[in-house]
N, C-alpha and C positions, 0 to 999 in steps of 0.2 A: 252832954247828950248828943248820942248820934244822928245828925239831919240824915231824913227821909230818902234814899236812893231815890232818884230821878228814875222812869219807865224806862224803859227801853224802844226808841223809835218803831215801828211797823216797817216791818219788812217789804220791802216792791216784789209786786209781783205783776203780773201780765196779762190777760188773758191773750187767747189766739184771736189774731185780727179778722175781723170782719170785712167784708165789700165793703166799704166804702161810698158814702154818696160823694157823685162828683157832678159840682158845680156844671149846668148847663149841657150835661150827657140826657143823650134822649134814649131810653129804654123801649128796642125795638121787639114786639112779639110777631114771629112768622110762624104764622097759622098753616097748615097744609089745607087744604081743601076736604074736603068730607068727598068720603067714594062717590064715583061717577058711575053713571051709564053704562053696561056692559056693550061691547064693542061684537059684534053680528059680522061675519066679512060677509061680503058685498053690497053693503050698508052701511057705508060712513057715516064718522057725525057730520053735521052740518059745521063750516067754516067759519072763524069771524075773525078777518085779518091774514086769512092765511091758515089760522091756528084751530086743530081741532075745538068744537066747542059741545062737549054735550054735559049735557043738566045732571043735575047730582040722581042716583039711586037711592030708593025707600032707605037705605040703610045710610047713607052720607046726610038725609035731611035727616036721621037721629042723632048722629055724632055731630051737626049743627047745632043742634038742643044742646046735648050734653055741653059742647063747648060753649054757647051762650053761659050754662049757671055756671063752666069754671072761670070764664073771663070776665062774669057783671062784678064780682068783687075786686077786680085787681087795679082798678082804677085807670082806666084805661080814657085818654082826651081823645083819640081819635083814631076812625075805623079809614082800613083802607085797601080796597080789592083790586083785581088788573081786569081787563076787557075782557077777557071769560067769564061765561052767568056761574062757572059750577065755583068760581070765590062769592063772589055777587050773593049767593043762594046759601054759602058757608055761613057768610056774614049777618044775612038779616034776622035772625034772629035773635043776637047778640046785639044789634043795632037797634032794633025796638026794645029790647030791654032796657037801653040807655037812653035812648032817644037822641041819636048823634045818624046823621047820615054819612052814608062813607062815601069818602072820592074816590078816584081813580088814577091808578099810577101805573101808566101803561107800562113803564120799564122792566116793572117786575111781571110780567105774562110771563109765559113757561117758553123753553127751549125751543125753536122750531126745528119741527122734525121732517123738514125737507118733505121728498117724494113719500116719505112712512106720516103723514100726518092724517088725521081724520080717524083715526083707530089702527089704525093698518101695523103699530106699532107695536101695540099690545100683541099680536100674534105675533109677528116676529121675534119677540122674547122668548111667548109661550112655545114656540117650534124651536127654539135656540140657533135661530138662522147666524150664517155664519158672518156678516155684518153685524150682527149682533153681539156676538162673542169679539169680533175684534176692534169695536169700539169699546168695549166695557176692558179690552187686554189693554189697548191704548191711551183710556180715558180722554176720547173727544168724541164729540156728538158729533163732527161731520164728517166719522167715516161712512154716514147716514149719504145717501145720494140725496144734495142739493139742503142740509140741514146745517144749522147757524153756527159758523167758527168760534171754535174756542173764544179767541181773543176779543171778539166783536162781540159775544155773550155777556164776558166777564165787563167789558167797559160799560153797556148798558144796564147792566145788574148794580154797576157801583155807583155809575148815575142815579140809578132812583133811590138807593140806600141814603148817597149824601144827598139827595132833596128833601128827604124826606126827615131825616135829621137836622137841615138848616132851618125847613119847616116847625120844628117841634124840640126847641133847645127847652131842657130842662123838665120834659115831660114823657106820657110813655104812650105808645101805637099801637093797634094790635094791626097786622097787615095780611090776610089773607089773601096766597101766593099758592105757589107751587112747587114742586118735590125739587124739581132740575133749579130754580131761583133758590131755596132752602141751602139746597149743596155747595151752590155756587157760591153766597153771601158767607158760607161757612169755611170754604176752603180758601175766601179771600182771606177771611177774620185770619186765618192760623196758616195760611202760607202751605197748607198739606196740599197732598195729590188730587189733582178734580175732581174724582167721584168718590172722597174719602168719604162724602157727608150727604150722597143723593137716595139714601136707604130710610127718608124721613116716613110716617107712616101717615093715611090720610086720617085727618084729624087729629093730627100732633102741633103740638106748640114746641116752638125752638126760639131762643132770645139773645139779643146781643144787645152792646151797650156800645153807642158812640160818641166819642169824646175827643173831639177836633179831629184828626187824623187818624184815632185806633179804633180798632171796632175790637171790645171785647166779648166771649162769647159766657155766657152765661148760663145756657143750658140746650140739649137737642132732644128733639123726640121725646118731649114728654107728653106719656099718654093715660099718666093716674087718673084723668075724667073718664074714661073709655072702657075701663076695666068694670067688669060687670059687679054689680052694688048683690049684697047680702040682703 
């Protein structure tokens, strides 16, 4: 009698790799701010630090909302805005839905924009002044008269990134920031041109993962909560 042929082993096979959890990485979300205050000329905003400050518009406190229900699910330990109210005002509604207060991390405040700060900026784009065009050929904000050097940008941008990650190993942030920090944080992660990544939209979510010395980026400008609902 002929014994039974043994099966034949199962094949290996692979799927496609997934991310990865990594040990002790803090998953960073950089929130843009919800739209501000339209800019009047001959009426600045009011200063705090130096730094333009005006309060979100009717339309920036909705896209706070929105961003509250997409961020209460994602598990998010800890809220975190810079000394401008228009993060401050992004965040609290997100903040009362968890019930987590947010600190302050001054590092991450927006770019100063030298003698153009208080609004005066915003028209200078909209006119296409020619400071304007050859900072954006150049990519540095201080062909701006009297606005923050490159270099001295990028080191305090990487300061509160790594504090903020020594703060929070193995957990995730959501950090509500600004366009000029968003870009900056992004062309550190990837080593690109400086304003490859300052086109974030308000009230976009952008994320990176830090893990000892890399910052990987994980996603930018995402604005699927924003998109008007059926």
């Amino acid at each position: 009698m002929t014994p039974p042929e043994e099966p034949a082993p199962p094949k290996a096979s692979y799927r496609q790799n997934q991310f990865p959890s990594l040990p002790g990485a803090t998953d960073i979300l950089l929130v843009r701010h919800g739209e501000s205050e339209e800019f009047v000329p001959g009426t600045s905003f009011p200063l705090a630090g130096g730094h333009g400050d005006p309060a979100l518009s009717p339309e920036g406190k909705a896209q706070a909302e929105r961003l509250a229900e997409r961020l209460a699910v994602m598990g998010i330990d800890a809220i975190y805005v810079t000394t401008l109210r228009r993060t401050a005002q992004t965040a609290a509604p997100l903040a009362g839905r968890l019930g987590l207060t947010p600190r302050v991390e001054p590092s991450l405040r927006e770019v100063h924009l030298g003698e153009w700060e208080g609004g005066q900026y915003r028209q200078m784009v909209a006119e296409g002044h020619p400071i304007v065009l050859r900072a954006w050929a150049e990519e540095r904000w201080d062909i701006i008269p009297g606005a923050e050097p490159p270099a001295e940008f990028e080191a305090r941008v990487r300061v509160g990134i790594e504090r903020l990650a020594a703060a929070h190993p193995g957990q995730r942030v959501a950090v509500f920031t600004h366009g000029g920090v968003i870009g900056q944080v992004l062309a550190t992660a990837t080593g690109s041109r400086p304003f490859a990544f300052i086109t974030a939209d308000n009230g976009s979510i952008s994320h990176i993962v830090v893990v000892g010395v890399r910052w990987i980026v994980r996603r930018f400008n995402d604005t699927a909560h924003l998109e008007e609902k059926d």
